[in-house]
C-alpha positions in Angstrom: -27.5 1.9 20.5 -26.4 3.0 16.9 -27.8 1.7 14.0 -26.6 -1.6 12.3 -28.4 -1.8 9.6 -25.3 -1.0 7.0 -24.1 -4.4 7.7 -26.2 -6.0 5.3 -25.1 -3.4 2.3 -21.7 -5.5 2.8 -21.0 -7.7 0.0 -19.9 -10.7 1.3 -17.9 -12.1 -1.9 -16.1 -8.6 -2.4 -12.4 -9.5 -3.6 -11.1 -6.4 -1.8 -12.7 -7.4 1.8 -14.4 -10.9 1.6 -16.8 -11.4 4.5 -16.7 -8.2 5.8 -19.7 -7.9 7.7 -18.9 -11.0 9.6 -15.8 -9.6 10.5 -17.4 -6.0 11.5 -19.9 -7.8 13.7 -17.8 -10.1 15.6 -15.7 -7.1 16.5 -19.1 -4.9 17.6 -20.0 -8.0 20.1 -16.6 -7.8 21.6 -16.5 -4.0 21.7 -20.1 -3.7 23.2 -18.5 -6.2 26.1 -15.9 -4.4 27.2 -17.9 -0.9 26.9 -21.0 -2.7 28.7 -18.1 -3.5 31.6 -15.9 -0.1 31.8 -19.2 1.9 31.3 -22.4 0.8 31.0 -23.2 -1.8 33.3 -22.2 0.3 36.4 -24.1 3.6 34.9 -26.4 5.6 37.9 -30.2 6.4 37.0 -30.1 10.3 35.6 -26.5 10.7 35.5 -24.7 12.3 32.8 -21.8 10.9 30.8 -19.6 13.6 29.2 -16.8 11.7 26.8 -14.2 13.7 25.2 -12.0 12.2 21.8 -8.9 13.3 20.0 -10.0 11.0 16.6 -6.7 11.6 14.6 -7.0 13.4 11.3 -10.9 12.9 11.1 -11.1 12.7 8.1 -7.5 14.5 6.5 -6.5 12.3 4.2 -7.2 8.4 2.6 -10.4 7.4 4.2 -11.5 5.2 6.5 -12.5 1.6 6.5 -16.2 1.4 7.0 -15.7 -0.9 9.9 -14.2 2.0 11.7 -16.9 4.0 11.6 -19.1 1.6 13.1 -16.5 1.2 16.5 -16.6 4.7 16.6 -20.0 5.4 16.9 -20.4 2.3 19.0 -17.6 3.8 21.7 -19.2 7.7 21.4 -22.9 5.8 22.1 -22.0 5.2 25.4 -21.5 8.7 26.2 -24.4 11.5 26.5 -22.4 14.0 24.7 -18.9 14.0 23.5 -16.4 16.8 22.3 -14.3 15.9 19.8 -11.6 17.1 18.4 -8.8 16.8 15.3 -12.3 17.1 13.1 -10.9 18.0 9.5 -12.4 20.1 6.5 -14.6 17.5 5.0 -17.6 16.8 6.6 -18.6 14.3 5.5 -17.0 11.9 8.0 -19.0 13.5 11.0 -22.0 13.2 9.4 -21.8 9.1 8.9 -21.0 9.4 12.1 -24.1 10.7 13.2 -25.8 8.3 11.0 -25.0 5.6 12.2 -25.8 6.8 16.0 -29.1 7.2 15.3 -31.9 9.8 14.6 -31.6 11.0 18.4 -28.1 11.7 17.8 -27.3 15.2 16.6 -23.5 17.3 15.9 -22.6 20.8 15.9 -19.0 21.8 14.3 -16.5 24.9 14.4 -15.2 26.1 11.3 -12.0 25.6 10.0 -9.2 27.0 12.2 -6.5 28.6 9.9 -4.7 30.7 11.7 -0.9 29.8 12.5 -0.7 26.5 15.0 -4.7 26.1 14.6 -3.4 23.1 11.4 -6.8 23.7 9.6 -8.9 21.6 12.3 -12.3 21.8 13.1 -14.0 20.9 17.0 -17.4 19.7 17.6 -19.9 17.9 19.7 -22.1 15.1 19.3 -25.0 14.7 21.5 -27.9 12.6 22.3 -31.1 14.3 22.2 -32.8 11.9 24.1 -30.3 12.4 26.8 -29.2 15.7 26.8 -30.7 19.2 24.9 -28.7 21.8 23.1 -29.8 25.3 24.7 -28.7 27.5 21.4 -25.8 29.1 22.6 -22.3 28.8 20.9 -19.2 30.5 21.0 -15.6 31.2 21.4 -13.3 32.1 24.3 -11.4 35.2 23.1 -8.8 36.6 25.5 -7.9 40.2 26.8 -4.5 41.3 25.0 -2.3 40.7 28.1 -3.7 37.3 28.6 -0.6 35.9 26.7 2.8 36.6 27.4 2.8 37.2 23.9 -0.4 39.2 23.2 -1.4 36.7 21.2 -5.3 34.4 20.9 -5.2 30.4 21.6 -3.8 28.9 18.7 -7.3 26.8 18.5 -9.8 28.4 19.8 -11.8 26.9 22.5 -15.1 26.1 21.7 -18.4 26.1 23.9 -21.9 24.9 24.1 -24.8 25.1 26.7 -26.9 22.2 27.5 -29.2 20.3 29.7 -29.5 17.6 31.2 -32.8 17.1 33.2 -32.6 20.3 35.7 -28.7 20.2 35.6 -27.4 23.4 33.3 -23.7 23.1 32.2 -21.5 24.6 29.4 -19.1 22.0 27.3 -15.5 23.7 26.6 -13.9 21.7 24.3 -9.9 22.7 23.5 -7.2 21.2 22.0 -3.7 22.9 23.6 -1.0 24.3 21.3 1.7 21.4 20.8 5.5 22.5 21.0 8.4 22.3 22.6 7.6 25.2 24.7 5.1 24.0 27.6 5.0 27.8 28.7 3.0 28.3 25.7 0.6 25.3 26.4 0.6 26.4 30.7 -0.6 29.3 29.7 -3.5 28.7 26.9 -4.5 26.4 29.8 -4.7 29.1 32.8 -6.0 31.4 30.5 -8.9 29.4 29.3 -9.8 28.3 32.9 -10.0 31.7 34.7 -12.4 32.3 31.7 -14.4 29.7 32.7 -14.2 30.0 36.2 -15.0 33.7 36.1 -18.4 33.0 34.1 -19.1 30.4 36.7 -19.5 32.8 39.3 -21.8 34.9 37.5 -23.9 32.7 35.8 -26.0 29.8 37.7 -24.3 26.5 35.6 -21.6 24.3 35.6 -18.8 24.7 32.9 -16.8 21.6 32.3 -13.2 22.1 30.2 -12.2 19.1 28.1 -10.3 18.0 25.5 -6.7 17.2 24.3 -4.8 19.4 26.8 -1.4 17.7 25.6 0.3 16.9 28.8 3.0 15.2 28.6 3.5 14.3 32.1 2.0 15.6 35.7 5.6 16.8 36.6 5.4 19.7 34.5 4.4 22.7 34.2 1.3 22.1 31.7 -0.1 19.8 34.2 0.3 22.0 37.4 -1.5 24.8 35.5 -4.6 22.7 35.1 -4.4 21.9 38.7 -3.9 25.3 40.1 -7.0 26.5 38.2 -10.6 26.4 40.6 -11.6 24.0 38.3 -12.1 19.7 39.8 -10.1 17.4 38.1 -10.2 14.0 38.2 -7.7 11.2 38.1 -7.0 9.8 34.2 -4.6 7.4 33.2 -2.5 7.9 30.4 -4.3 8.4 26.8 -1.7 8.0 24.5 -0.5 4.6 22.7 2.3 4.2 24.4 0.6 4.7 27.9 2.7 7.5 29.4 1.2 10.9 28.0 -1.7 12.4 30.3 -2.8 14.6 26.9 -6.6 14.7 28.0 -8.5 15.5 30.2 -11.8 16.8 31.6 -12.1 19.7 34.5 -15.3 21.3 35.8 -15.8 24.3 38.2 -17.3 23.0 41.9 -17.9 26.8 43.0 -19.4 29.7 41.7 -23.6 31.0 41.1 -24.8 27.2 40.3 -27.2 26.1 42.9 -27.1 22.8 41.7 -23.4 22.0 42.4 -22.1 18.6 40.5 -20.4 15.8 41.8 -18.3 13.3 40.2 -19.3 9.4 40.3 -16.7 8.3 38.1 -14.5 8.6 35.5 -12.0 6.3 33.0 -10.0 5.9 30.0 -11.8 3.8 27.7 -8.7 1.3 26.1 -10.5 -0.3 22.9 -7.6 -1.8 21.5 -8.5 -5.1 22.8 -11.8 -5.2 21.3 -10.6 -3.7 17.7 -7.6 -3.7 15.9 -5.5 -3.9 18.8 -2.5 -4.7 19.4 -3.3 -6.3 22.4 -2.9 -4.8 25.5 -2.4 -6.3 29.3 -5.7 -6.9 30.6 -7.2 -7.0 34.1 -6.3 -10.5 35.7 -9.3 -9.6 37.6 -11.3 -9.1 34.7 -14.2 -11.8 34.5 -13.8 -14.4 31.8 -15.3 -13.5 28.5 -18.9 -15.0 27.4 -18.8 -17.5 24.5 -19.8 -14.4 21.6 -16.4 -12.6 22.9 -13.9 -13.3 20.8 -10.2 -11.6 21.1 -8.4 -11.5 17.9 -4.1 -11.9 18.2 -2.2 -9.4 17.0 -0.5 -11.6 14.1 -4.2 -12.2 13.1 -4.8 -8.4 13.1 -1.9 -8.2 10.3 -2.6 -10.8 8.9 -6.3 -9.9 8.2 -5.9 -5.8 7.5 -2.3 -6.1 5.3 -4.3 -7.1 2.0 -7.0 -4.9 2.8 -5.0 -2.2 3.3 -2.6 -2.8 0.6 -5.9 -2.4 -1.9 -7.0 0.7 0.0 -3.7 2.5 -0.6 -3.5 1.6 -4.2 -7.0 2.6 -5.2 -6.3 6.4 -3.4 -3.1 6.3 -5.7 -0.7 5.3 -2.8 2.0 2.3 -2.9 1.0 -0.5 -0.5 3.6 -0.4 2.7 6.7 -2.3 2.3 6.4 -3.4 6.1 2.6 -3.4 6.6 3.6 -5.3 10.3 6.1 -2.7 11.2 3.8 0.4 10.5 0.5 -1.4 11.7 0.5 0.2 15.4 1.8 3.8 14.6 0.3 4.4 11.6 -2.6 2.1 9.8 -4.0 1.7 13.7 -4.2 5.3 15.0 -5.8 6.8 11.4 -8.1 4.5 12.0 -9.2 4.9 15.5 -6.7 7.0 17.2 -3.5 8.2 18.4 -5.7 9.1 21.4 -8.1 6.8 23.8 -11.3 8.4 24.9 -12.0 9.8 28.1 -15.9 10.0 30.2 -16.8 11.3 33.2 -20.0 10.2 34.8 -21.9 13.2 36.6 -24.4 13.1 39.3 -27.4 15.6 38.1 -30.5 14.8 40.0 -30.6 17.0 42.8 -34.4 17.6 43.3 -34.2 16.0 46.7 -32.1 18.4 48.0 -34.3 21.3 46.1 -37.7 19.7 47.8 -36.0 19.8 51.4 -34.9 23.4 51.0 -38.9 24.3 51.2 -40.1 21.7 54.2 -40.8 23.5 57.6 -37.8 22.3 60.0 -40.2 23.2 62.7 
């Protein structure tokens, strides 16, 4: 559970954002709902839940609200671990981050990518300490000259990190695919970076799990059909862009190779939090049970209506004119720096295998 305690720095009689921490807690119950039904509630004893984020531009430009931050960390505290991705130069954004997760909570980051398509972005992982340990290694996939058509390295370089979880040893690959017109280009960074994995899997005895913002456009093409040719698992996401029709992320793991203590996937989702923040509202469940009394859903005309003035006060005070159609540019662009052009994906692992390690030593006799 992250820490709240910032709430009451919150001035409630500031001109710029009256009442904030009203607002930011109202929106925390209702997030905490819907991620105590998609994710918590059902959770397994010693499983593991590995999340993976795209968080746009974090942080490239006019900061955040402080209210984001706190939906952030409240959506990553679900997970055990999470990769993200789109990290920028400054790190200071990462690190409130952490803080408000909590003291177990700790974060590792590349450096700055600046070679050409690598658009000066860091990757990282956040992980809870109580949950999971860090085992010291780090590094980066380089490739063998040939293994681009165009002799080339990954325009990002993939980023890994080995942990544990209870017995269960496993390696975190976090990428974010070349975007382009030329899907070739993306196919192959794919292929490439899973016959690395898959090849270390069958020498070394853990699992190694490949996440991150793939960009997929669609599982008709070519991009998609090289994830699912690799020997890697991969499990069933719905769409994760805004618009709902974009598979860009996604989460593979290997199922063969030296690890005795082979995974297996409970489950897995797509984590929608735009009706619990900032929306706009999406369709929900009709099978969804009806809210509790503290759940409140706020309309999208009360969204603008609320954030316009606020907004209009941020821009001006980072030297920026105010928007002249703050409703108009409230989904596409004041939304997604906030959050996210991207929803966040999990996958929930079985790791607790010591029954089948015990009966390996009983006398079938």
């Amino acid at each position: 559970m992250p820490f709240y305690h910032d709430l009451k720095n919150y001035n409630p009689l500031d001109p710029k954002y009256p009442n904030k921490a009203d607002w930011i807690a109202r929106r925390l119950l209702t997030l905490r709902y819907d991620l105590a039904q998609a994710i918590v509630k059902d959770r397994r004893p010693n499983s593991l839940i590995i999340g993976s984020w795209n968080i746009r531009a974090f942080d490239g430009g006019m900061p955040r609200l402080d209210e984001s931050f706190h939906y952030i960390a409240e959506i990553i505290s679900s997970f055990d671990v999470c990769a993200i991705q789109e990290l920028r130069d400054d790190l200071k954004p990462i690190k409130r981050l952490v803080h408000l997760l909590g003291p177990n909570w700790d974060f590792f980051v590349t450096d700055v990518g600046n070679q050409d398509g690598a658009n000066y972005e860091r990757m990282g992982f956040v992980f809870n300490k109580d949950k999971v340990f860090f085992r010291n290694v780090i590094g980066e996939i380089v490739l063998a000259s040939d293994a681009l058509s165009d002799g080339s390295q990954i325009a990002r370089t993939p980023f890994f990190a080995a942990f544990q979880a209870g017995w269960f040893r496993f390696t975190l690959c976090s990428s974010h695919i070349i975007f382009g017109d030329d899907l070739g280009i993306r196919a192959e960074e794919i292929t490439a970076i899973t016959k690395a994995l898959s090849k270390r899997a069958k020498k070394e005895d853990q699992v190694f799990v490949f996440l991150g913002d793939m960009n997929i456009p669609s599982r008709d093409d070519e991009v998609w059909q090289a994830l699912v040719d690799s020997d890697m698992e991969v499990p069933n996401f719905e769409p994760t862009n805004m618009k709902g029709d974009k598979f860009y992320d996604q989460i593979a793991y290997t199922v063969e190779g030296a690890a005795t203590r082979k995974t297996r996937l409970i489950r897995n989702g797509v984590f929608d939090w735009r009706n619990s923040v900032f929306g706009p509202a999406q369709e929900r469940d009709p099978g969804a049970p009806d809210d509790p009394e503290f759940v409140r859903r706020v309309s999208d005309a009360e969204n603008i209506a609320h954030y316009e003035p606020i907004n209009a006060a941020m821009r001006t005070d980072y030297g920026k004119d105010p928007y002249v159609d703050f409703a108009s540019q409230y989904a596409t662009n004041f939304m997604t720096f906030e959050m996210s052009d991207h929803l966040p994906i999990w996958v929930e692992l079985e790791v607790d295998y010591s029954d089948a390690y015990l009966a390996r030593f009983l006398d079938s006799a």
